[in-house]
mmCIF file of the C-alpha atoms, coordinates in Angstrom:
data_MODEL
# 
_entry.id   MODEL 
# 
loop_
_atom_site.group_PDB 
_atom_site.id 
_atom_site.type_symbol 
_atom_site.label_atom_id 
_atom_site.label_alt_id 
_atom_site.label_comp_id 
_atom_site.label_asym_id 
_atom_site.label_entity_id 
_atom_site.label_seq_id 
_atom_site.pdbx_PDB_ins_code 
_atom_site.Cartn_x 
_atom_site.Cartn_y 
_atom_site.Cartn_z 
_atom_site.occupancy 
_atom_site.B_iso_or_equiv 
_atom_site.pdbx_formal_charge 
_atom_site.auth_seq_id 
_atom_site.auth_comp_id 
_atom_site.auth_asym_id 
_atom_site.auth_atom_id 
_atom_site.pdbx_PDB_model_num 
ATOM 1   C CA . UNK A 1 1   ? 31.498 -30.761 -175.377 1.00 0.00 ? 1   UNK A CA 1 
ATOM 2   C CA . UNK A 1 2   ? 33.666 -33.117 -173.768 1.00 0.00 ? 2   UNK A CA 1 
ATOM 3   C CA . UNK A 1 3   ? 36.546 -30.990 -173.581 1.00 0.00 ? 3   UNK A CA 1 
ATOM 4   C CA . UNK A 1 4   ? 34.851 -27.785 -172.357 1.00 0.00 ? 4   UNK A CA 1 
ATOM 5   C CA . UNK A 1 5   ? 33.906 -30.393 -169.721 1.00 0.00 ? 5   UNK A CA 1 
ATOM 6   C CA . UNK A 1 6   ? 37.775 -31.399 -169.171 1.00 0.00 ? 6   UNK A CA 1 
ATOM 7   C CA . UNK A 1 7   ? 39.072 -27.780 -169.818 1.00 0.00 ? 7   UNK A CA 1 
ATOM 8   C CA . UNK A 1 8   ? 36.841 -26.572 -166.767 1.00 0.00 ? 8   UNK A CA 1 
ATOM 9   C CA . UNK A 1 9   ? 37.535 -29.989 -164.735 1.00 0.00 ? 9   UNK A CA 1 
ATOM 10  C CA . UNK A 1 10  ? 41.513 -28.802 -164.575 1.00 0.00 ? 10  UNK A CA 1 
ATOM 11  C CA . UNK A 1 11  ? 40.874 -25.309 -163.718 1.00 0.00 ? 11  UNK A CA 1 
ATOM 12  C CA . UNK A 1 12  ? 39.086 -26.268 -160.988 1.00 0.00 ? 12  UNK A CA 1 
ATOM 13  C CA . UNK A 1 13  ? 41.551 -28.762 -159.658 1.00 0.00 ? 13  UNK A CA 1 
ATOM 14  C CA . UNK A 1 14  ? 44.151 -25.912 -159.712 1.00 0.00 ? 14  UNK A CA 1 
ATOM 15  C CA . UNK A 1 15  ? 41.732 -23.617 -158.610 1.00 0.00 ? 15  UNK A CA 1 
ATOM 16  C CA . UNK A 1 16  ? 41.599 -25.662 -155.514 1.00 0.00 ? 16  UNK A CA 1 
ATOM 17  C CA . UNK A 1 17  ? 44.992 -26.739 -155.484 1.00 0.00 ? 17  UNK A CA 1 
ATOM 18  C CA . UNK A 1 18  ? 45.839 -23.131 -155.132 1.00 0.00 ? 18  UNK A CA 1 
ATOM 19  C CA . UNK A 1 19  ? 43.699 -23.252 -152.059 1.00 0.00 ? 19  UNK A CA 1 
ATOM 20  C CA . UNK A 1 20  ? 44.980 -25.508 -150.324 1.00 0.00 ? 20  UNK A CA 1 
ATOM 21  C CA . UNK A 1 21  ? 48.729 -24.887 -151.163 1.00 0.00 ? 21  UNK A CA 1 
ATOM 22  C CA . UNK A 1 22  ? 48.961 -21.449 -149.075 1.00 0.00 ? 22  UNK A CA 1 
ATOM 23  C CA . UNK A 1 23  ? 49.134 -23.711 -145.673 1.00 0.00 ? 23  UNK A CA 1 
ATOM 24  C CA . UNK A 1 24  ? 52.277 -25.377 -146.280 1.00 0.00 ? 24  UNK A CA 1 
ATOM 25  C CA . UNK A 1 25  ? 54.871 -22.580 -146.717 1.00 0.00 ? 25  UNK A CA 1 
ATOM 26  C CA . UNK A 1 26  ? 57.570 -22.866 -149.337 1.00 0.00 ? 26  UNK A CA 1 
ATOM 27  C CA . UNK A 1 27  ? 60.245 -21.996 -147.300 1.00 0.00 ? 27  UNK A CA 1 
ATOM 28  C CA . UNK A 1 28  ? 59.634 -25.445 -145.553 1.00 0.00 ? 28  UNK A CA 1 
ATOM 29  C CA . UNK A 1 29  ? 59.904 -27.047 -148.738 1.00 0.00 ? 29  UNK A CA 1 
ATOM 30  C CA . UNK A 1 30  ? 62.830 -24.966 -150.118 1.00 0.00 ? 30  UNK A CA 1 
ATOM 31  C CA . UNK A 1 31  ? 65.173 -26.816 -147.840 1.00 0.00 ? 31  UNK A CA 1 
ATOM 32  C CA . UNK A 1 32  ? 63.845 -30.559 -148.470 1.00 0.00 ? 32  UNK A CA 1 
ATOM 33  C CA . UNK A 1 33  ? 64.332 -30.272 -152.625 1.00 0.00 ? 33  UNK A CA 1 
ATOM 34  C CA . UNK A 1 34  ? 67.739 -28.344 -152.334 1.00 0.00 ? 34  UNK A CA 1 
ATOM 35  C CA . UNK A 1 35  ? 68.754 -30.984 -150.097 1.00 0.00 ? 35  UNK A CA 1 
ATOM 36  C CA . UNK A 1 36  ? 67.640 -34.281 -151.150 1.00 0.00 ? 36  UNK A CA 1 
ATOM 37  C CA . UNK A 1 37  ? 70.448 -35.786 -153.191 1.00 0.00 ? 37  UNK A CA 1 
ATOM 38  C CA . UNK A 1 38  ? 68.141 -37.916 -155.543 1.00 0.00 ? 38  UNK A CA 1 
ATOM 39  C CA . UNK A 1 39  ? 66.613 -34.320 -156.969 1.00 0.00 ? 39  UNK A CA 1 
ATOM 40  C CA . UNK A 1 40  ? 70.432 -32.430 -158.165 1.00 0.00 ? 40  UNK A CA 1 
ATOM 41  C CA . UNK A 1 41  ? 70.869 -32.757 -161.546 1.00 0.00 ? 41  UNK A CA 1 
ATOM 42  C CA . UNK A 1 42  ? 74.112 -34.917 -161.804 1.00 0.00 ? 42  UNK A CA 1 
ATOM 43  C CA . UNK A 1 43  ? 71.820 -37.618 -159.930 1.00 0.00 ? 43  UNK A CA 1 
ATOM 44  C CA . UNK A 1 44  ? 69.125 -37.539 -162.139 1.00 0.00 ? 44  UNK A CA 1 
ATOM 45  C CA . UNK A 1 45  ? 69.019 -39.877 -165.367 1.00 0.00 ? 45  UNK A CA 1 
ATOM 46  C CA . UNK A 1 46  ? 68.994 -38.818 -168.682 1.00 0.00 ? 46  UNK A CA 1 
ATOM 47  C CA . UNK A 1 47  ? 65.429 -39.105 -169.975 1.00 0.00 ? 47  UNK A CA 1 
ATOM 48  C CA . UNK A 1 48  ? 66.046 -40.335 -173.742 1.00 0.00 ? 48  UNK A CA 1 
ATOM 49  C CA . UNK A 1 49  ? 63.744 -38.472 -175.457 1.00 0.00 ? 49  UNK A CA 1 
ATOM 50  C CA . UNK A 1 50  ? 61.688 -40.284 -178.810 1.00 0.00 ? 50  UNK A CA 1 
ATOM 51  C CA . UNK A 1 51  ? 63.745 -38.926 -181.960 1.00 0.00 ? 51  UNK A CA 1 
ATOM 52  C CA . UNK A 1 52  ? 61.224 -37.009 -183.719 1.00 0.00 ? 52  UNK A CA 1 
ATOM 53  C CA . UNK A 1 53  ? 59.323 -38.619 -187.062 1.00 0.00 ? 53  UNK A CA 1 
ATOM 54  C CA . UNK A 1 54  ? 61.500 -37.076 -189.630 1.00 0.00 ? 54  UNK A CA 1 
ATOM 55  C CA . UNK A 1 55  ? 58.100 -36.756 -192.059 1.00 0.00 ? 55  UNK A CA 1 
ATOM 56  C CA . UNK A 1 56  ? 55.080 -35.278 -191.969 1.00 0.00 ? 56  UNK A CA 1 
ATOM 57  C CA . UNK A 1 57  ? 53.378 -38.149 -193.263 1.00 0.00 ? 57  UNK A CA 1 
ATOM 58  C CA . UNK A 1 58  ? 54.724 -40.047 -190.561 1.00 0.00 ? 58  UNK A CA 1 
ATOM 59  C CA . UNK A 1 59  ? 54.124 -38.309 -187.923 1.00 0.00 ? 59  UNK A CA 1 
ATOM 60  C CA . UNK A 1 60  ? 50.396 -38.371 -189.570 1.00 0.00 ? 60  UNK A CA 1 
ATOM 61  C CA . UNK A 1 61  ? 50.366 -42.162 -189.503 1.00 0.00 ? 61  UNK A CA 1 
ATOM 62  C CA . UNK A 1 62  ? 51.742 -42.199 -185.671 1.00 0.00 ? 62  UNK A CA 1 
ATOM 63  C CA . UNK A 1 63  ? 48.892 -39.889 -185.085 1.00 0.00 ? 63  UNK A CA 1 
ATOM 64  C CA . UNK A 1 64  ? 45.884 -41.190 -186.801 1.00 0.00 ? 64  UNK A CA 1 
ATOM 65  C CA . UNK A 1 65  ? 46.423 -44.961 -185.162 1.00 0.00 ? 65  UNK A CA 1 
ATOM 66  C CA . UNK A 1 66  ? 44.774 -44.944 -181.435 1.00 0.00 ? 66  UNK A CA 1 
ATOM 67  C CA . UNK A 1 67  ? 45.946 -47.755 -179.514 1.00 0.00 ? 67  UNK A CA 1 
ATOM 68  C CA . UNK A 1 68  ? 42.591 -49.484 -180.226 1.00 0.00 ? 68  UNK A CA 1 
ATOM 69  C CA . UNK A 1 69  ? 43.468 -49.759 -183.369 1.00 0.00 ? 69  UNK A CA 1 
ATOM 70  C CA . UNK A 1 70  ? 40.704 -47.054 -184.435 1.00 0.00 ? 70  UNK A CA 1 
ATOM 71  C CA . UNK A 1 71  ? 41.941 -44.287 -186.663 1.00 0.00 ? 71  UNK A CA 1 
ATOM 72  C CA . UNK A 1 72  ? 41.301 -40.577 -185.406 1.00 0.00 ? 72  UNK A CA 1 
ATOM 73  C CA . UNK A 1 73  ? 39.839 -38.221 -188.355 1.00 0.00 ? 73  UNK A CA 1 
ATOM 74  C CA . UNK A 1 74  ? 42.046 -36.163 -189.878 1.00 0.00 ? 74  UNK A CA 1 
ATOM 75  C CA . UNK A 1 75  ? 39.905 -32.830 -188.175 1.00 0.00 ? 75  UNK A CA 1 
ATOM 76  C CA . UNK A 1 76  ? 41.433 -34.406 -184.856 1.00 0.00 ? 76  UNK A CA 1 
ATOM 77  C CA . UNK A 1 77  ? 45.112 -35.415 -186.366 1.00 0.00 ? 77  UNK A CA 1 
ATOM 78  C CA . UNK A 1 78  ? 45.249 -31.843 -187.879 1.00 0.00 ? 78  UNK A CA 1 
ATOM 79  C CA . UNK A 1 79  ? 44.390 -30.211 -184.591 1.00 0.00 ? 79  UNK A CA 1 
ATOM 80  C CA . UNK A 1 80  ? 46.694 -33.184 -182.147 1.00 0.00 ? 80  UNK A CA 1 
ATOM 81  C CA . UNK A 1 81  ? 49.965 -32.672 -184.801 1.00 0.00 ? 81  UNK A CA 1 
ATOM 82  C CA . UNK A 1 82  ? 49.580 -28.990 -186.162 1.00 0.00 ? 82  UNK A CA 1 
ATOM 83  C CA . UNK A 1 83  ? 49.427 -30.171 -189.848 1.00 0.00 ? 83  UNK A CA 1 
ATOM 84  C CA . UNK A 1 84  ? 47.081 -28.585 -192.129 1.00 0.00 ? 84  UNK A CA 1 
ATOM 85  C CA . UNK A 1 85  ? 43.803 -30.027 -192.866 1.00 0.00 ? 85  UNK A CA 1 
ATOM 86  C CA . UNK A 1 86  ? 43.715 -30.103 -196.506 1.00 0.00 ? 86  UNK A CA 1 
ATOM 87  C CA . UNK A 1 87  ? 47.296 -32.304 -196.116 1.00 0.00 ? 87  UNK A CA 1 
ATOM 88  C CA . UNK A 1 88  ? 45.588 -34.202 -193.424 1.00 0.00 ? 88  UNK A CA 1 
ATOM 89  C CA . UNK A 1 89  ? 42.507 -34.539 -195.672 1.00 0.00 ? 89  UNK A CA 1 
ATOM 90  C CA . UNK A 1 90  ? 45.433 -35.530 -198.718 1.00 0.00 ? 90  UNK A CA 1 
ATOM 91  C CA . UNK A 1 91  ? 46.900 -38.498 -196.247 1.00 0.00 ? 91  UNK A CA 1 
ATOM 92  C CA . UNK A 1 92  ? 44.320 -40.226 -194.970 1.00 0.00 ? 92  UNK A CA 1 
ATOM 93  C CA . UNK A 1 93  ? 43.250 -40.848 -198.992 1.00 0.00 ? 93  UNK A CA 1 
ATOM 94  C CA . UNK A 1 94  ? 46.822 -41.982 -199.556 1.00 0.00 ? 94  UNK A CA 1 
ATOM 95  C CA . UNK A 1 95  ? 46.612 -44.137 -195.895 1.00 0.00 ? 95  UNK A CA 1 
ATOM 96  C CA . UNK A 1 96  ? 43.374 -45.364 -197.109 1.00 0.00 ? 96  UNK A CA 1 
ATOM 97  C CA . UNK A 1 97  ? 44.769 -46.686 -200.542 1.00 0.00 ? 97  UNK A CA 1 
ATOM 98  C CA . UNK A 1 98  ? 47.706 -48.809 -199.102 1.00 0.00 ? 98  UNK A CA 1 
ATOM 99  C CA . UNK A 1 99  ? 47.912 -52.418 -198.989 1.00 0.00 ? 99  UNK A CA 1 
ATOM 100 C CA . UNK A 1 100 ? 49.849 -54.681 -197.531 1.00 0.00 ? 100 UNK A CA 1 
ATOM 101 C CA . UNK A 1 101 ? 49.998 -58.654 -199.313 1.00 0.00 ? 101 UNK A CA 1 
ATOM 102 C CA . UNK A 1 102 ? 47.196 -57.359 -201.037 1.00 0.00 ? 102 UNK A CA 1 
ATOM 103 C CA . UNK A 1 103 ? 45.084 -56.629 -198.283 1.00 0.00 ? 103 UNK A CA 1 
ATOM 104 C CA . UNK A 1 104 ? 43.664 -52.781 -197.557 1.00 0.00 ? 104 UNK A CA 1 
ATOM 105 C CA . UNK A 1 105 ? 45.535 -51.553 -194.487 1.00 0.00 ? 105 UNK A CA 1 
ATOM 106 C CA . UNK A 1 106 ? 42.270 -49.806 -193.525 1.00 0.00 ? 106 UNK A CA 1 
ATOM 107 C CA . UNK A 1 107 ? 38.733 -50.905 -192.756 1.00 0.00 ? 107 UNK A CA 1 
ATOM 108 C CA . UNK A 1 108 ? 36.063 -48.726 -192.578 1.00 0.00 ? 108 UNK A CA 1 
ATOM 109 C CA . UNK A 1 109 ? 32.728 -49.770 -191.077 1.00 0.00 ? 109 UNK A CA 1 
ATOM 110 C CA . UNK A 1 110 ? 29.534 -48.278 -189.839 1.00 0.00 ? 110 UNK A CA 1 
ATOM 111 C CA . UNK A 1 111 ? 30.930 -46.345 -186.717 1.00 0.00 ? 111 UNK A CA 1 
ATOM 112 C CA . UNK A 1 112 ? 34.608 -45.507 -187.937 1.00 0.00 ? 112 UNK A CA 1 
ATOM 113 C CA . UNK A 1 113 ? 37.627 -46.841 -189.436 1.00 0.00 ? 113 UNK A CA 1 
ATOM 114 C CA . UNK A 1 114 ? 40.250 -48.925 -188.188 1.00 0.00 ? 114 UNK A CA 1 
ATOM 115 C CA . UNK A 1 115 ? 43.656 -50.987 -189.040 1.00 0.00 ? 115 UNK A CA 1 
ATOM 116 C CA . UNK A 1 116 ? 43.303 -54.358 -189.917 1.00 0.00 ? 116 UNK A CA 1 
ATOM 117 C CA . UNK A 1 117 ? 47.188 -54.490 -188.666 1.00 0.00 ? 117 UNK A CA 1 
ATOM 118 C CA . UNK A 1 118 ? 50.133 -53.445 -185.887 1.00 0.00 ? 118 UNK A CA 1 
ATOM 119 C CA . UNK A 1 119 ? 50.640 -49.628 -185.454 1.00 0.00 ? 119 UNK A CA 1 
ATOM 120 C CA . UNK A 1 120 ? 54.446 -50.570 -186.039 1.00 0.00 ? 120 UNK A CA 1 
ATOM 121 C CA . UNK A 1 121 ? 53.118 -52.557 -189.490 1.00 0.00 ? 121 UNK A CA 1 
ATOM 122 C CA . UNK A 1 122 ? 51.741 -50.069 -190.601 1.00 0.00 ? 122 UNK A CA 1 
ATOM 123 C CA . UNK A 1 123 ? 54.489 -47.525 -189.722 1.00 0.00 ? 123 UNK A CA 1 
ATOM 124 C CA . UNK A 1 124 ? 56.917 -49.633 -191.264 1.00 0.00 ? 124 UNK A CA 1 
ATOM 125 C CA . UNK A 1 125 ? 54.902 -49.653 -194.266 1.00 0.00 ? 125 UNK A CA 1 
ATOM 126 C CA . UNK A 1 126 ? 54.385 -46.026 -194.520 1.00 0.00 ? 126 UNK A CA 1 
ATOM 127 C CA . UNK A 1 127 ? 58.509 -44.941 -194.175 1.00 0.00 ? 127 UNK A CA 1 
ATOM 128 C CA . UNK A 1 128 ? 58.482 -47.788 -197.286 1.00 0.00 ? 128 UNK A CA 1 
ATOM 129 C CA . UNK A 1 129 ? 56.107 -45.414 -199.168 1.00 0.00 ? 129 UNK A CA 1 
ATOM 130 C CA . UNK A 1 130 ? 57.943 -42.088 -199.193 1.00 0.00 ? 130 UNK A CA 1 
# 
């Protein structure tokens, strides 16, 4: 429901962006952006870009750890990353059964599951594992 409610939320922002943008004409902004020094692309820093998780289990662990510290099911880590469910489904029993010093990585309580440790931790952990 929620992101119906977002989906139609944007469309209408561009709906009235698209308004509102036919009073300023382009050719008055053509001349400002070719112009300006600070937008040519010798000018412009590089934007290092994150390497890519070489795994698909890590990109799976990156994915199922909110910032909260709550995990995200793996319906919603197979739909954010593109990995199949049934693998998705496969990893979160092997994420599940790690430990670290003895102690289960995850915790799962009447409302959802979460880490008991750092995202990084666990990451860390998981690269360890393959």
């Amino acid at each position: 429901k929620t992101s119906k409610k977002l989906r139609n939320k944007t469309s209408h922002e561009k709906e009235s962006f698209e308004e509102s943008s036919p009073k300023t004409s382009p050719e008055t902004l053509t001349p400002k952006v070719s112009g300006s020094p600070k937008t040519s692309p010798e000018s412009l820093p590089k934007i290092q870009a994150v390497p890519k998780p070489q795994s698909e289990w890590e990109r799976f662990v990156r994915a199922s750890i909110r910032e909260s510290g709550n995990l995200n099911s793996a319906k919603r880590v197979s739909m954010l990353t593109g990995i199949p469910i049934d693998r998705c489904l496969e990893y979160r029993k092997r994420l599940e059964a790690m430990t670290i010093d003895g102690e289960p990585i995850v915790e799962t309580v009447q409302g959802g599951s979460r880490v008991r440790f750092e995202k990084e931790i666990v990451l860390e952990k998981a690269r360890e594992a393959m």
